[in-house]
C-alpha positions as CSV (number, residue, x, y, z in Angstrom):
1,X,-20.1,-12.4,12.6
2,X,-19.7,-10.3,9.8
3,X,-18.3,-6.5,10.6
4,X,-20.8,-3.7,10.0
5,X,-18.6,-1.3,7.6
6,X,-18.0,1.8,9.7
7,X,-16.6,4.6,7.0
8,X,-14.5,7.6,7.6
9,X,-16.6,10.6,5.8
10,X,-12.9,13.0,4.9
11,X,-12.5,15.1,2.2
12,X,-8.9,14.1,0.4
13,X,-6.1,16.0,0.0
14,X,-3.3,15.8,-3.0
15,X,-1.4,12.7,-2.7
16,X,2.3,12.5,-2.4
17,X,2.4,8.6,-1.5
18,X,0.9,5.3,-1.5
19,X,2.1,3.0,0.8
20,X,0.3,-0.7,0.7
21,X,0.6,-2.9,3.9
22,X,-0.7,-6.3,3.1
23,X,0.2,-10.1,4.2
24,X,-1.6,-13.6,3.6
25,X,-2.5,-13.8,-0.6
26,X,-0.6,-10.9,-1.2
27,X,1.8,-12.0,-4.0
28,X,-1.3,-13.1,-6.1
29,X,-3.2,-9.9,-5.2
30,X,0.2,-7.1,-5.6
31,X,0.6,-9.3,-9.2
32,X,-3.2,-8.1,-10.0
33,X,-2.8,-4.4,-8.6
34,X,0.7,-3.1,-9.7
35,X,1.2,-4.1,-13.4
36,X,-2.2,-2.0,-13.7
37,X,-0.9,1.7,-12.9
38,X,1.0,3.5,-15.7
39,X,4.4,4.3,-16.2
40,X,3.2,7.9,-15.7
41,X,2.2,7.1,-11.8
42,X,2.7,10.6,-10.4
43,X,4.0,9.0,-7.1
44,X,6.1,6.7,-5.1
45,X,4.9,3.3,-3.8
46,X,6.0,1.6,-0.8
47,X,5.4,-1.5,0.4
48,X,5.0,-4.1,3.6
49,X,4.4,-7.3,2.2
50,X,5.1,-10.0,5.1
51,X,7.6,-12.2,3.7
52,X,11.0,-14.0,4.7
53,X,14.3,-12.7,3.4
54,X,15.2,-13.8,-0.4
55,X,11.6,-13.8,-0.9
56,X,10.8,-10.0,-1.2
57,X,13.8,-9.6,-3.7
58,X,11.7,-12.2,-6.0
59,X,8.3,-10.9,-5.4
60,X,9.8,-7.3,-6.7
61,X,11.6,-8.7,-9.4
62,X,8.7,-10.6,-10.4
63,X,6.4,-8.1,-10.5
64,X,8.5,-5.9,-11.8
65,X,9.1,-7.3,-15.0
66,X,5.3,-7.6,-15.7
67,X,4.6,-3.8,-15.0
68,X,5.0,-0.2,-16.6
69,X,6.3,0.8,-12.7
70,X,9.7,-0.5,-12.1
71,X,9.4,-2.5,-8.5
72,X,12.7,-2.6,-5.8
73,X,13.0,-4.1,-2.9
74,X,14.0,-1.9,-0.3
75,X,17.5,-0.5,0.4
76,X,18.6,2.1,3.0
77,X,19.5,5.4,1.7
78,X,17.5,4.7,-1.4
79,X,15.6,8.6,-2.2
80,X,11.8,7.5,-3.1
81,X,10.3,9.0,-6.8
82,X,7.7,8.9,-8.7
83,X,6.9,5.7,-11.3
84,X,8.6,3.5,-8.7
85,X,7.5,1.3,-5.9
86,X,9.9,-0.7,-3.5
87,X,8.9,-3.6,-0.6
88,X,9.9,-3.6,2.0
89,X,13.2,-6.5,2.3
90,X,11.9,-10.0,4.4
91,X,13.3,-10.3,8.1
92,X,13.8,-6.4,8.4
93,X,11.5,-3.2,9.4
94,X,11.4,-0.7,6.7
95,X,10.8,3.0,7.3
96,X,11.0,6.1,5.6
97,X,13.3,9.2,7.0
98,X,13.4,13.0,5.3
99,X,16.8,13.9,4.6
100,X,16.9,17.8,3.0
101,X,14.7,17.6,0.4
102,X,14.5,14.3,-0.4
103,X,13.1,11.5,1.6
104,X,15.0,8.1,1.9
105,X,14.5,4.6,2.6
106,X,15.8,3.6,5.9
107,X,16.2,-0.5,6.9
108,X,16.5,-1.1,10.5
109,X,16.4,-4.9,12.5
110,X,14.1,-3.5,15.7
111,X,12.0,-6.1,17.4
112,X,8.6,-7.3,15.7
113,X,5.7,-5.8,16.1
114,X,2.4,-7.5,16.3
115,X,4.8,-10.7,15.6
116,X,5.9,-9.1,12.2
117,X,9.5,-8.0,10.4
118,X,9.0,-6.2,8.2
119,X,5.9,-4.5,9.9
120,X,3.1,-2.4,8.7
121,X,3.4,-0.4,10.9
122,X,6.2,0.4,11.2
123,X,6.0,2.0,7.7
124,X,2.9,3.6,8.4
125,X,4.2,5.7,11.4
126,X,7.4,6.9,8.8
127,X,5.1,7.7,5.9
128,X,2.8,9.7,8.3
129,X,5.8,11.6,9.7
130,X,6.9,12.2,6.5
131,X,4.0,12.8,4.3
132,X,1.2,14.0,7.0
133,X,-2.1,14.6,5.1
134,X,-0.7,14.0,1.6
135,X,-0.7,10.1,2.4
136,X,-2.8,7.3,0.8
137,X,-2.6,4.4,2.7
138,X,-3.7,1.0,1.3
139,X,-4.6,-2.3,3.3
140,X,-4.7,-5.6,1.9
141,X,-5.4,-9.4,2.3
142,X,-3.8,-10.0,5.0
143,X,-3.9,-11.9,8.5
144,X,-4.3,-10.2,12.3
145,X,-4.2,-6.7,12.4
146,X,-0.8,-5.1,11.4
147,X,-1.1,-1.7,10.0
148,X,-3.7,-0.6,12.4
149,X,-2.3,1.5,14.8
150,X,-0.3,2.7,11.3
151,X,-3.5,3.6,10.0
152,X,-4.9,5.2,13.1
153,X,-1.9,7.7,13.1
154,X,-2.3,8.2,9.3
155,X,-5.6,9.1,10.2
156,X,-4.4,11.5,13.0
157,X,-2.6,13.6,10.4
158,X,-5.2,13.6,7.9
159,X,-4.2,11.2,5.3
160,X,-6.5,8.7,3.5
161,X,-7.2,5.2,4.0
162,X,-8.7,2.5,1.8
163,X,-8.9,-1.1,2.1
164,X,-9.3,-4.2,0.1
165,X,-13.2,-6.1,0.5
166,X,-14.2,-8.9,2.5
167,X,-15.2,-11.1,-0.8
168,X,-11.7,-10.3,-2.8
169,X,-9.2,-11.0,0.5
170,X,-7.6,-14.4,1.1
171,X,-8.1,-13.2,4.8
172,X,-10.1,-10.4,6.1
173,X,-8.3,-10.0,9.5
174,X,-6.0,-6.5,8.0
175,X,-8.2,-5.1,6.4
176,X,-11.6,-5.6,8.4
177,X,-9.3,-4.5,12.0
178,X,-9.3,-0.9,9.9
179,X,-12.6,-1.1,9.0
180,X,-13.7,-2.4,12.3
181,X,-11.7,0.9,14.0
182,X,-13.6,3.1,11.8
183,X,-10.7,4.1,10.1
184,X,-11.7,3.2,6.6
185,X,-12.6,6.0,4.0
186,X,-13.2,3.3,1.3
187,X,-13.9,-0.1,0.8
188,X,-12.6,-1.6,-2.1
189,X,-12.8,-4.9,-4.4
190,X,-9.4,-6.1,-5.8
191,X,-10.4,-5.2,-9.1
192,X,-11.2,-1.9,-8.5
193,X,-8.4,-0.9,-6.3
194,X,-6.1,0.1,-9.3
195,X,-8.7,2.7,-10.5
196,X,-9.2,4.0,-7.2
197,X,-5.9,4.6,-6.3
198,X,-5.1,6.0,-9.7
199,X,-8.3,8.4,-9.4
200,X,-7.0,9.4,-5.7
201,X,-3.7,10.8,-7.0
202,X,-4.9,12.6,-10.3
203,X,-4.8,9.5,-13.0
204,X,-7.4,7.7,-14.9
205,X,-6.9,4.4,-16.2
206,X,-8.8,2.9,-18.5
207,X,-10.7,-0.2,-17.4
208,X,-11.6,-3.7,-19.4
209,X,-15.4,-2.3,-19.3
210,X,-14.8,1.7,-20.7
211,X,-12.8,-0.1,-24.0
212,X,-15.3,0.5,-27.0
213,X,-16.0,-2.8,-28.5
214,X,-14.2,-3.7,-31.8
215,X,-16.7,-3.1,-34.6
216,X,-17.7,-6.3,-37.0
Protein backbone atom coordinates (compact mmCIF):
# COMPACT_ATOMS: atom_id res chain seq x y z
CA UNK A 1 0.00 0.00 0.00
CA UNK A 2 1.38 3.12 -1.01
CA UNK A 3 1.97 5.87 2.03
CA UNK A 4 -0.33 8.85 1.97
CA UNK A 5 2.43 11.88 2.11
CA UNK A 6 1.80 13.50 5.53
CA UNK A 7 3.85 17.06 5.31
CA UNK A 8 5.26 19.10 8.06
CA UNK A 9 3.83 22.82 7.28
CA UNK A 10 7.35 24.83 9.22
CA UNK A 11 8.55 27.94 8.26
CA UNK A 12 12.63 27.45 7.85
CA UNK A 13 15.21 28.97 9.61
CA UNK A 14 18.99 29.87 8.27
CA UNK A 15 20.84 26.84 7.70
CA UNK A 16 24.13 26.06 9.33
CA UNK A 17 24.28 22.22 8.12
CA UNK A 18 23.14 19.61 5.94
CA UNK A 19 23.57 16.33 7.07
CA UNK A 20 22.35 13.41 4.52
CA UNK A 21 21.47 9.90 6.02
CA UNK A 22 20.94 7.50 3.20
CA UNK A 23 21.73 3.53 2.55
CA UNK A 24 20.62 1.04 -0.29
CA UNK A 25 21.47 2.96 -4.05
CA UNK A 26 23.17 5.56 -2.34
CA UNK A 27 26.58 5.69 -4.10
CA UNK A 28 24.80 6.10 -7.52
CA UNK A 29 22.31 8.69 -6.00
CA UNK A 30 25.35 10.88 -3.67
CA UNK A 31 27.37 10.68 -7.26
CA UNK A 32 24.08 12.58 -8.81
CA UNK A 33 23.63 15.10 -5.78
CA UNK A 34 27.12 16.23 -4.64
CA UNK A 35 29.09 17.14 -7.78
CA UNK A 36 25.90 19.52 -8.37
CA UNK A 37 26.50 22.17 -5.42
CA UNK A 38 29.16 24.85 -6.03
CA UNK A 39 32.35 25.40 -4.60
CA UNK A 40 30.70 28.39 -2.98
CA UNK A 41 28.33 25.96 -0.63
CA UNK A 42 27.92 28.27 2.34
CA UNK A 43 27.90 25.09 4.60
CA UNK A 44 29.23 21.84 5.87
CA UNK A 45 27.91 18.42 4.74
CA UNK A 46 27.91 15.41 6.74
CA UNK A 47 27.17 12.18 5.87
CA UNK A 48 25.74 8.52 6.88
CA UNK A 49 26.08 6.43 3.99
CA UNK A 50 25.82 2.63 5.21
CA UNK A 51 28.85 1.07 4.05
CA UNK A 52 31.68 -1.35 5.25
CA UNK A 53 35.07 0.00 6.21
CA UNK A 54 37.57 0.74 3.13
CA UNK A 55 34.48 1.43 1.32
CA UNK A 56 33.50 4.97 2.60
CA UNK A 57 37.21 6.12 2.05
CA UNK A 58 36.46 5.28 -1.91
CA UNK A 59 33.04 6.48 -2.14
CA UNK A 60 34.56 10.09 -0.77
CA UNK A 61 37.42 9.97 -2.85
CA UNK A 62 35.34 9.13 -5.77
CA UNK A 63 33.07 11.62 -5.48
CA UNK A 64 35.31 13.89 -4.53
CA UNK A 65 37.21 14.14 -7.50
CA UNK A 66 34.17 14.73 -9.72
CA UNK A 67 32.83 17.73 -7.53
CA UNK A 68 33.53 21.57 -6.85
CA UNK A 69 33.01 20.41 -2.84
CA UNK A 70 36.00 18.60 -1.73
CA UNK A 71 34.53 15.12 -0.03
CA UNK A 72 36.36 13.34 3.35
CA UNK A 73 35.68 10.63 5.00
CA UNK A 74 35.31 11.13 8.53
CA UNK A 75 38.06 11.56 11.10
CA UNK A 76 37.79 12.49 14.80
CA UNK A 77 38.83 15.87 15.78
CA UNK A 78 38.32 16.94 12.24
CA UNK A 79 36.52 20.94 12.81
CA UNK A 80 33.55 20.91 10.09
CA UNK A 81 33.56 24.18 7.35
CA UNK A 82 31.92 25.36 4.75
CA UNK A 83 32.52 23.94 0.89
CA UNK A 84 33.23 20.53 2.47
CA UNK A 85 31.39 17.45 3.14
CA UNK A 86 32.75 14.24 4.94
CA UNK A 87 30.99 10.48 5.46
CA UNK A 88 30.79 9.06 7.84
CA UNK A 89 34.00 6.00 7.93
CA UNK A 90 32.30 2.09 7.38
CA UNK A 91 32.12 -0.10 10.63
CA UNK A 92 32.03 3.08 12.93
CA UNK A 93 29.29 5.68 14.41
CA UNK A 94 30.00 9.10 13.48
CA UNK A 95 28.86 12.06 15.57
CA UNK A 96 29.47 15.61 15.89
CA UNK A 97 30.74 17.36 19.36
CA UNK A 98 31.08 21.40 19.87
CA UNK A 99 34.44 22.09 21.13
CA UNK A 100 34.83 26.27 21.86
CA UNK A 101 33.86 27.63 18.82
CA UNK A 102 34.32 25.19 16.57
CA UNK A 103 32.48 21.92 16.22
CA UNK A 104 34.37 18.62 15.53
CA UNK A 105 34.00 15.31 14.08
CA UNK A 106 33.97 12.70 16.74
CA UNK A 107 34.31 8.63 15.68
CA UNK A 108 33.17 6.32 18.25
CA UNK A 109 32.62 2.11 17.89
CA UNK A 110 29.12 2.04 20.20
CA UNK A 111 26.83 -0.79 19.43
CA UNK A 112 24.50 -0.61 16.14
CA UNK A 113 21.56 0.92 16.08
CA UNK A 114 18.66 -0.31 14.08
CA UNK A 115 21.38 -3.04 12.90
CA UNK A 116 23.57 -0.18 11.51
CA UNK A 117 27.48 1.27 12.12
CA UNK A 118 27.68 3.95 11.08
CA UNK A 119 24.06 4.96 12.01
CA UNK A 120 21.84 7.72 10.97
CA UNK A 121 21.02 8.37 13.83
CA UNK A 122 23.32 8.57 15.54
CA UNK A 123 24.43 11.66 13.53
CA UNK A 124 21.18 13.09 13.66
CA UNK A 125 20.99 13.27 17.40
CA UNK A 126 24.77 15.14 17.29
CA UNK A 127 23.78 17.59 14.53
CA UNK A 128 20.56 18.46 16.48
CA UNK A 129 22.60 19.00 19.63
CA UNK A 130 24.75 20.97 17.94
CA UNK A 131 22.96 22.95 15.34
CA UNK A 132 19.25 23.02 16.95
CA UNK A 133 16.91 24.81 14.48
CA UNK A 134 19.70 25.83 11.98
CA UNK A 135 19.74 22.04 10.66
CA UNK A 136 18.66 20.65 7.25
CA UNK A 137 18.41 17.18 7.37
CA UNK A 138 18.23 15.07 4.23
CA UNK A 139 16.99 11.35 3.83
CA UNK A 140 17.74 9.14 1.03
CA UNK A 141 17.30 5.80 -0.75
CA UNK A 142 17.72 3.71 1.64
CA UNK A 143 16.46 0.38 3.41
CA UNK A 144 14.37 0.15 7.08
CA UNK A 145 14.11 3.15 8.86
CA UNK A 146 17.42 4.54 10.23
CA UNK A 147 17.36 8.15 10.66
CA UNK A 148 14.00 8.35 12.07
CA UNK A 149 14.10 8.82 15.47
CA UNK A 150 17.19 11.28 14.14
CA UNK A 151 14.68 13.16 12.29
CA UNK A 152 12.04 13.17 14.98
CA UNK A 153 14.57 14.96 17.40
CA UNK A 154 15.66 17.28 14.52
CA UNK A 155 12.20 18.03 14.29
CA UNK A 156 11.94 18.60 18.10
CA UNK A 157 14.44 21.47 17.85
CA UNK A 158 13.06 23.03 14.89
CA UNK A 159 15.31 22.03 12.09
CA UNK A 160 14.16 21.02 8.55
CA UNK A 161 13.60 17.78 6.98
CA UNK A 162 13.35 16.78 3.38
CA UNK A 163 13.44 13.47 1.73
CA UNK A 164 14.11 11.83 -1.50
CA UNK A 165 10.64 10.48 -3.64
CA UNK A 166 9.18 7.24 -3.82
CA UNK A 167 9.73 7.02 -7.88
CA UNK A 168 13.69 8.25 -7.72
CA UNK A 169 14.72 5.73 -4.49
CA UNK A 170 16.21 2.31 -5.01
CA UNK A 171 14.14 1.56 -1.77
CA UNK A 172 11.61 3.66 -0.11
CA UNK A 173 11.84 2.15 3.42
CA UNK A 174 14.17 5.65 4.84
CA UNK A 175 12.71 7.85 3.44
CA UNK A 176 8.81 6.87 3.34
CA UNK A 177 9.43 5.86 7.66
CA UNK A 178 9.94 10.00 7.75
CA UNK A 179 7.24 10.65 5.69
CA UNK A 180 5.07 8.01 7.13
CA UNK A 181 5.90 9.83 10.83
CA UNK A 182 4.86 13.03 9.50
CA UNK A 183 8.11 14.39 9.84
CA UNK A 184 8.67 15.41 6.23
CA UNK A 185 8.59 19.17 5.21
CA UNK A 186 9.40 18.22 1.62
CA UNK A 187 9.25 15.58 -0.75
CA UNK A 188 11.73 15.50 -3.24
CA UNK A 189 12.81 13.83 -6.71
CA UNK A 190 16.58 13.02 -7.05
CA UNK A 191 16.96 15.51 -9.59
CA UNK A 192 15.62 18.25 -7.78
CA UNK A 193 17.29 17.64 -4.54
CA UNK A 194 20.39 19.72 -5.43
CA UNK A 195 18.33 22.90 -6.14
CA UNK A 196 16.37 22.48 -3.16
CA UNK A 197 18.96 22.17 -0.82
CA UNK A 198 21.00 24.90 -2.48
CA UNK A 199 17.65 27.25 -2.31
CA UNK A 200 17.31 26.10 1.57
CA UNK A 201 20.66 27.59 2.49
CA UNK A 202 20.79 30.88 0.39
CA UNK A 203 22.21 29.45 -3.20
CA UNK A 204 20.75 29.15 -6.58
CA UNK A 205 22.06 26.79 -9.01
CA UNK A 206 21.37 26.93 -12.28
CA UNK A 207 19.51 23.91 -13.74
CA UNK A 208 19.86 21.96 -17.29
CA UNK A 209 16.19 23.55 -18.05
CA UNK A 210 16.95 27.65 -16.91
CA UNK A 211 20.22 27.46 -19.58
CA UNK A 212 19.14 29.76 -22.62
CA UNK A 213 19.38 27.67 -25.75
CA UNK A 214 22.46 28.27 -28.02
CA UNK A 215 21.21 30.46 -30.86
CA UNK A 216 21.57 28.96 -34.73
Amino acid sequence: MAIRPQLAQRSGSRVRIVAIGISTGGPSALHSLIPNFPENFPVPIVIVQHMPAVFTRLLAEQISKHSALRVHEGAAGTALIPGHAWIAPGGKHMALQRRANAVQIAINEDPPENSCRPAVDVLFRSVAECYGRETLAVIMTGMGKDGAGGCEKIRGVGGQIIVQDQQSSVVWGMPGSVVEAGLADQIVALDQLPGEICRRVGLTIRTKEQVPASSV
